[in-house]
Residue frames as qw, qx, qy, qz and C-alpha x, y, z in Angstrom:
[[0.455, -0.059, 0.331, 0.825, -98.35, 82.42, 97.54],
 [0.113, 0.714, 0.377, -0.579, -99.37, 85.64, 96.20],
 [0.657, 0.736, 0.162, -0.008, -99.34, 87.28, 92.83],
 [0.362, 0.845, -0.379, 0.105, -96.16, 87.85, 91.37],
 [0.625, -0.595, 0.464, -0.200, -94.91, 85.03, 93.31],
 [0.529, 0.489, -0.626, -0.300, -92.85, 82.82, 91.64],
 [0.938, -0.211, 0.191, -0.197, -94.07, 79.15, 92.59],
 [0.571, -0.406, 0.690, 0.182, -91.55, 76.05, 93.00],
 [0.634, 0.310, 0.660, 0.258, -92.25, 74.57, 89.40],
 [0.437, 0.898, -0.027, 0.045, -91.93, 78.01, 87.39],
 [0.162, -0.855, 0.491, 0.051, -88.73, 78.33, 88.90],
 [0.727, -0.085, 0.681, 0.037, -87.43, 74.70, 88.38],
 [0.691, 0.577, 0.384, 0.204, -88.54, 75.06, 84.80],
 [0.445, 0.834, -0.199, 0.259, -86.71, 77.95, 83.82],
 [0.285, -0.738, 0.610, 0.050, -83.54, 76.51, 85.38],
 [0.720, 0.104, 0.651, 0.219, -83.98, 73.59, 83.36],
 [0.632, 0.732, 0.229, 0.107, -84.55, 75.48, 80.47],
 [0.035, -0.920, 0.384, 0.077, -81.11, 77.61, 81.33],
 [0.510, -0.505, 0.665, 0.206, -79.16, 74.53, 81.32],
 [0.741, 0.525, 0.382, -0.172, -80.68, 73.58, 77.98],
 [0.429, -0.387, 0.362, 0.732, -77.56, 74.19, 75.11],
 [0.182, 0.679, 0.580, 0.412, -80.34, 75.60, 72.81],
 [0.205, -0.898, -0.385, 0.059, -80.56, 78.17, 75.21],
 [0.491, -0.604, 0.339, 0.528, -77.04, 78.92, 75.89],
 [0.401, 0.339, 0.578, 0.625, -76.87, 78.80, 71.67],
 [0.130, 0.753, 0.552, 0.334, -79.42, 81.34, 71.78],
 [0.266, -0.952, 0.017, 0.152, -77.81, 83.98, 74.00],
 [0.713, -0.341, 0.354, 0.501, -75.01, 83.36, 72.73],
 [0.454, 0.508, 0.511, 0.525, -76.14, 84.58, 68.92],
 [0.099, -0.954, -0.284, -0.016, -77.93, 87.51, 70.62],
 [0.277, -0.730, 0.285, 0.556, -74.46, 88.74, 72.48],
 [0.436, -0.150, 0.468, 0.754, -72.57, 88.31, 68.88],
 [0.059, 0.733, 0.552, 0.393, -75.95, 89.77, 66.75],
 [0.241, -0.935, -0.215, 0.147, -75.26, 92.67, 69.30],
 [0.437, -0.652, 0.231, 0.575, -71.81, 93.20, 69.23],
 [0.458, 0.232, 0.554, 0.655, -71.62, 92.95, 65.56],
 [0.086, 0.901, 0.388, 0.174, -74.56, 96.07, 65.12],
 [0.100, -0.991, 0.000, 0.087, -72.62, 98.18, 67.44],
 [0.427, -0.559, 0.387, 0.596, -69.57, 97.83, 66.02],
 [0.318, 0.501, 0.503, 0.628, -71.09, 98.42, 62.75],
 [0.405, -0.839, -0.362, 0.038, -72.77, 101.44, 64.44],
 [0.482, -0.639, 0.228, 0.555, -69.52, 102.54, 66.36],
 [0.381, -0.016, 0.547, 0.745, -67.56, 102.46, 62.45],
 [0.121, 0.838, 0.489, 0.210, -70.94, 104.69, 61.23],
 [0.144, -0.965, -0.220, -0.014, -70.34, 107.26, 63.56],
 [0.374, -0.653, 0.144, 0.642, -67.09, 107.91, 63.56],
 [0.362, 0.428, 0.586, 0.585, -67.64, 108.35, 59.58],
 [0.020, -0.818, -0.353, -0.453, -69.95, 111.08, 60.15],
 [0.560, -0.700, 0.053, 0.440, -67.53, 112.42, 62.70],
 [0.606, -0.045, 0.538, 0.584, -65.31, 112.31, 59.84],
 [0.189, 0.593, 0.557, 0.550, -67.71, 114.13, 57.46],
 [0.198, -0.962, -0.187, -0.004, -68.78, 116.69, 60.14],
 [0.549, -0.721, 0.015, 0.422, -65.49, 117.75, 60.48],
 [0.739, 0.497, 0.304, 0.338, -63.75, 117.92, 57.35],
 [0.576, -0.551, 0.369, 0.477, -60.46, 118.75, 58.05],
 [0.327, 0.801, -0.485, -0.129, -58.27, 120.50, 55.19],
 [0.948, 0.148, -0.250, 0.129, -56.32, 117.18, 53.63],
 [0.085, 0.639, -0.455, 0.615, -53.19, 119.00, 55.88],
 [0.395, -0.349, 0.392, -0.754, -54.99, 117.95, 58.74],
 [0.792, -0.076, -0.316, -0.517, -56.53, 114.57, 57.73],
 [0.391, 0.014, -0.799, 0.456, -54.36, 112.36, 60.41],
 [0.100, 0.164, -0.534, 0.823, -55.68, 114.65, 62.83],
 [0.611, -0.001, -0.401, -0.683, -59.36, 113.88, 61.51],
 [0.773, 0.122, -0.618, -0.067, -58.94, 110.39, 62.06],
 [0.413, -0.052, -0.745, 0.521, -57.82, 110.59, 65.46],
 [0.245, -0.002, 0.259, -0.934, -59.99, 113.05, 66.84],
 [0.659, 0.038, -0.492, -0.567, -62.57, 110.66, 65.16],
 [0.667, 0.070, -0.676, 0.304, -61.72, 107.80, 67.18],
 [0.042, 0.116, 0.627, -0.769, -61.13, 109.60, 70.87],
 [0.279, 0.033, 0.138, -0.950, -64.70, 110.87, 70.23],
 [0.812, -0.048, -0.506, -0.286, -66.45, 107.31, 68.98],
 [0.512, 0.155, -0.799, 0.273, -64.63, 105.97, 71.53],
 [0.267, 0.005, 0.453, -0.851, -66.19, 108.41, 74.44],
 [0.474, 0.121, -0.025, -0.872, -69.47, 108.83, 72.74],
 [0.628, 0.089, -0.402, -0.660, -70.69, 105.14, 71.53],
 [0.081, -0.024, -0.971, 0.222, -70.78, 102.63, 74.09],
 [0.454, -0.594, -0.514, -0.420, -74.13, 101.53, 74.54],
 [0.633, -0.571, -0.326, 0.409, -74.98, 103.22, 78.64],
 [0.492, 0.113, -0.125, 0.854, -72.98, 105.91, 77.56],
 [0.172, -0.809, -0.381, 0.413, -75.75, 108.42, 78.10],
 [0.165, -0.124, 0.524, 0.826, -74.07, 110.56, 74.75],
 [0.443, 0.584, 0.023, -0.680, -75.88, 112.28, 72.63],
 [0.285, 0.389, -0.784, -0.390, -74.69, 109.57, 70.11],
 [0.023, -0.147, -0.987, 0.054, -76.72, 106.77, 71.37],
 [0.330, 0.480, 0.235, -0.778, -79.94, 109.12, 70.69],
 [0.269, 0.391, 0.817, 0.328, -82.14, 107.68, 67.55],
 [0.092, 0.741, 0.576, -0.333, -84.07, 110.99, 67.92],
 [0.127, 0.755, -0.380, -0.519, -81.59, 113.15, 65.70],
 [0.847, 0.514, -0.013, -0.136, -79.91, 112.17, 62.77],
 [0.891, 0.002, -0.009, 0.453, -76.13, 110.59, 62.58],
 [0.461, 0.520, -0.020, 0.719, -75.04, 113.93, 61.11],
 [0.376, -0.798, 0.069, -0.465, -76.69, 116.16, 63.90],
 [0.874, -0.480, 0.018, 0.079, -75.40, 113.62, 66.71],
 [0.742, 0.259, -0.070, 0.615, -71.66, 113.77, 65.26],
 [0.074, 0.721, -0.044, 0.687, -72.13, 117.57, 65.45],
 [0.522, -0.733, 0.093, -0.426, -73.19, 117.73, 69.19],
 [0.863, -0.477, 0.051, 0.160, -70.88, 115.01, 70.35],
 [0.418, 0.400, -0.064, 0.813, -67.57, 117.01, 68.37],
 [0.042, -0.703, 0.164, -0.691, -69.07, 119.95, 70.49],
 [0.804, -0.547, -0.056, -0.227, -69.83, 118.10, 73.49],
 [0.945, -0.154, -0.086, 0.275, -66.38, 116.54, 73.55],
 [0.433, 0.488, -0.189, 0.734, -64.64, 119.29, 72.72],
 [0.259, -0.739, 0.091, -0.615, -66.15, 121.49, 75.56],
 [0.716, -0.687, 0.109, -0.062, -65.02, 119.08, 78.15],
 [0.838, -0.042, 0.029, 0.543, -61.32, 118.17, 76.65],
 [0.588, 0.318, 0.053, 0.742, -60.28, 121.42, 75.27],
 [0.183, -0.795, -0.013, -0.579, -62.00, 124.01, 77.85],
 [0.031, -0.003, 0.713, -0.700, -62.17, 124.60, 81.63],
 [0.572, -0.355, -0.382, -0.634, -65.93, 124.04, 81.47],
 [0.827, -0.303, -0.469, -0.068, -65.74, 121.22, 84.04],
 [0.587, 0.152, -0.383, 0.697, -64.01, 123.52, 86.13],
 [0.116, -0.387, -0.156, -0.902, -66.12, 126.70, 85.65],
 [0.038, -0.256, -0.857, 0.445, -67.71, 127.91, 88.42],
 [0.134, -0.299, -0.686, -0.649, -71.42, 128.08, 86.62],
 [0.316, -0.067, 0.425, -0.846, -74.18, 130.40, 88.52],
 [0.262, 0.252, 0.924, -0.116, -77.21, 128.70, 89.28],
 [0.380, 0.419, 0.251, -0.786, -79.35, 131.05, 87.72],
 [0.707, 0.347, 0.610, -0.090, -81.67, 129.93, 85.04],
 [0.539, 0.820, 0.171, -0.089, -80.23, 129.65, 81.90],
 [0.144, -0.847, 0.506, 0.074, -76.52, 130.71, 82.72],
 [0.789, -0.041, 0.613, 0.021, -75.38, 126.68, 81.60],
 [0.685, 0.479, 0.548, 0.031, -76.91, 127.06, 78.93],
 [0.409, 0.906, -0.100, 0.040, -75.48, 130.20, 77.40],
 [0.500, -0.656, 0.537, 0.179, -72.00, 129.12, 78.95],
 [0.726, -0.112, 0.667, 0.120, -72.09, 126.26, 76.59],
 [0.489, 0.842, 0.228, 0.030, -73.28, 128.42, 73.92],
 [0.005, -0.828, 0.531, 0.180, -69.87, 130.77, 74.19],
 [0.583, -0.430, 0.666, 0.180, -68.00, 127.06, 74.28],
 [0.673, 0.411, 0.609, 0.083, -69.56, 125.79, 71.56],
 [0.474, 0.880, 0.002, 0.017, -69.06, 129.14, 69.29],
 [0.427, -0.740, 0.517, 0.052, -65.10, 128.64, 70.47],
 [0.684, -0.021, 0.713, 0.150, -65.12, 125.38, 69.18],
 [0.623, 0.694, 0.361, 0.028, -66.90, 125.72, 66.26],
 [0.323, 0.896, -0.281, -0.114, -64.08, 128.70, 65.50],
 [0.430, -0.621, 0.655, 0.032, -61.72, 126.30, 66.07],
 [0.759, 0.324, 0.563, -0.035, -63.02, 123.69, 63.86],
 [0.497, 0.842, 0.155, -0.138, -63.23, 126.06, 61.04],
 [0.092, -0.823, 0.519, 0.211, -59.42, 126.87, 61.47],
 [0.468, -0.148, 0.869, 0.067, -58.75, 123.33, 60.79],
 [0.668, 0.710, 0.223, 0.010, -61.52, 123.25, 57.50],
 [0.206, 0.955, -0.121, -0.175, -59.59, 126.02, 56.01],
 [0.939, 0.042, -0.030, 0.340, -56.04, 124.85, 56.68],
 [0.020, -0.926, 0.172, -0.335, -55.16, 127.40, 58.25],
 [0.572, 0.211, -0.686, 0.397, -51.50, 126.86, 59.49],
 [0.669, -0.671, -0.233, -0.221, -51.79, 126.06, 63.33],
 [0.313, 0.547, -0.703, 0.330, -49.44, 126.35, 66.07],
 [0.771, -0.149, -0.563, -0.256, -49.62, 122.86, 67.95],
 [0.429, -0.105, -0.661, 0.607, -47.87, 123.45, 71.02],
 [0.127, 0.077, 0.319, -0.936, -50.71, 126.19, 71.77],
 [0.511, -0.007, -0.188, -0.839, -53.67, 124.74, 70.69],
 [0.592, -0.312, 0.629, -0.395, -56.18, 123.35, 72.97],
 [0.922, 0.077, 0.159, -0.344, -57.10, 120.47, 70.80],
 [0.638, 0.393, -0.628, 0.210, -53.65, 119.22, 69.74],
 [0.102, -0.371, 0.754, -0.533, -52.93, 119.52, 73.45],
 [0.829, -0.031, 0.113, -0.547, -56.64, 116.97, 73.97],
 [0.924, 0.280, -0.197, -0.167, -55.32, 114.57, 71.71],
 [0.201, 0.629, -0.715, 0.229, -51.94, 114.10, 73.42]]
């Protein structure tokens, strides 16, 4: 047998030790010690979803759901979101996944055909993002909206 070779008596032992109900206790805490964080976690961020958006009280249903579709996208663990990033801060991560979600529910972005040239992505996302962002604002303000024309009522259907 060579290095990294698992011999007949390592392997034996840790299948005894799997059938052990100490063990099966112990993975068992871990999965609920996990699921409990990220659904404390998951009920963070859509708070600071909540806070980044702040919606005119007119609007504050619409808060709440939009809160929700966007925790829901953004916070499985795997998702590969800007929300499962430790490297920002809750509030910054709220921000970029509100723009991030918006730019694929309420544009044609994922449509757009996007030259290859260097940079061109990036400023695409930049126009989307300043779109959004006016859009947002309409909603701060409470500014009356019509809902049969606007892309994010039409998202949330």
């Amino acid at each position: 047998m060579g290095p990294g070779t698992p011999n007949r008596s390592t392997a034996s032992s840790t299948r005894a030790r799997k059938k052990d109900p100490a063990y099966t206790k112990k993975l068992e805490a871990g999965r609920t010690r996990r699921a409990q964080a990220e659904l404390a976690y998951s009920e963070d961020f859509t708070q600071a979803l909540r806070d980044y958006l702040n919606f005119h009280p007119r609007y504050e249903l619409l808060a709440g759901r939009l809160s929700q579709l966007i925790a829901a996208h953004a916070t499985p663990v795997g998702s590969g979101t800007v929300a499962r990033t430790k490297r920002i801060p809750i509030e910054q991560r709220a921000e970029a996944a509100t723009i991030a979600w918006m730019r694929h529910q309420t544009t044609a972005y994922d449509h757009m055909d996007i030259p290859r040239a260097k940079g061109a992505r990036r400023e695409v996302r930049r126009m989307l993002a300043k779109e959004s962002k006016r859009l947002l604002e309409s909603y701060r303000r409470g500014t009356r909206i019509d809902v049969t024309n606007c892309p994010l009522q039409k998202a949330i259907r």
